[in-house]
N, C-alpha and C positions, 0 to 999 in steps of 0.2 A: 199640165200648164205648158203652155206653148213657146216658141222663141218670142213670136211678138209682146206676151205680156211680160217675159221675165224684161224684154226691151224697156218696155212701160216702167216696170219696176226701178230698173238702174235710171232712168230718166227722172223719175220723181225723185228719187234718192239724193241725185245729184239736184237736184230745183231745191230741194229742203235743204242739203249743205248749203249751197251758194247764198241759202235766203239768210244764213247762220252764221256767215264770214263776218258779218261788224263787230263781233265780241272782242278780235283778237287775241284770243287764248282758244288753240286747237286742240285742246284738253277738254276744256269747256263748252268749244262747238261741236267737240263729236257728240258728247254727252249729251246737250239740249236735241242736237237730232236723234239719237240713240232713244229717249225720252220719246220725243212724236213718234219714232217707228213703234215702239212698244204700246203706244196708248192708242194707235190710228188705224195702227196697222194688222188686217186679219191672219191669226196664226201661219197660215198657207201660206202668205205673202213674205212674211220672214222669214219663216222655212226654207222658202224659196231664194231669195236675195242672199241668204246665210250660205244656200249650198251653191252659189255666184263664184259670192269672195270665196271660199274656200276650193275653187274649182278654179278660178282664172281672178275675176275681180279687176281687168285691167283698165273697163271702162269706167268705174267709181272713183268719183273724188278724194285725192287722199282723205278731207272731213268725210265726205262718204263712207268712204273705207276701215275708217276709224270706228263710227256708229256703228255700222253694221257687225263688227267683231266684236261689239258690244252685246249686242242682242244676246238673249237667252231662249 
């Protein structure tokens, strides 16, 4: 996988946090996104995003950033 999709990835990442901000509980918004990336999202694609954060992660939304250390 390439720079341009992991790009794609952090982009959608962040479109799902920011759609997830009216809850006001970032406990809760990581979660609910943590939740779609698990259910939407093809194993590769987490894999991938997962070895992001754990590599750098500067572009993802703190909610972003949250979910995604979520993942399993």
């Amino acid at each position: 996988m390439g720079q341009h999709q992991l790009n794609s990835l952090i982009k959608m990442a962040n479109q799902i946090a920011a759609n997830n901000t009216h809850i006001g509980d970032e406990t809760a918004e990581a979660e609910m996104v943590a939740n779609h990336l698990s259910k939407f999202w093809a194993r590769s694609m987490k894999a991938q995003i997962r070895d992001y954060l754990e590599s750098d992660g500067s572009e993802l939304l703190p909610i972003a950033r949250q979910a995604v250390a979520q993942l399993n």
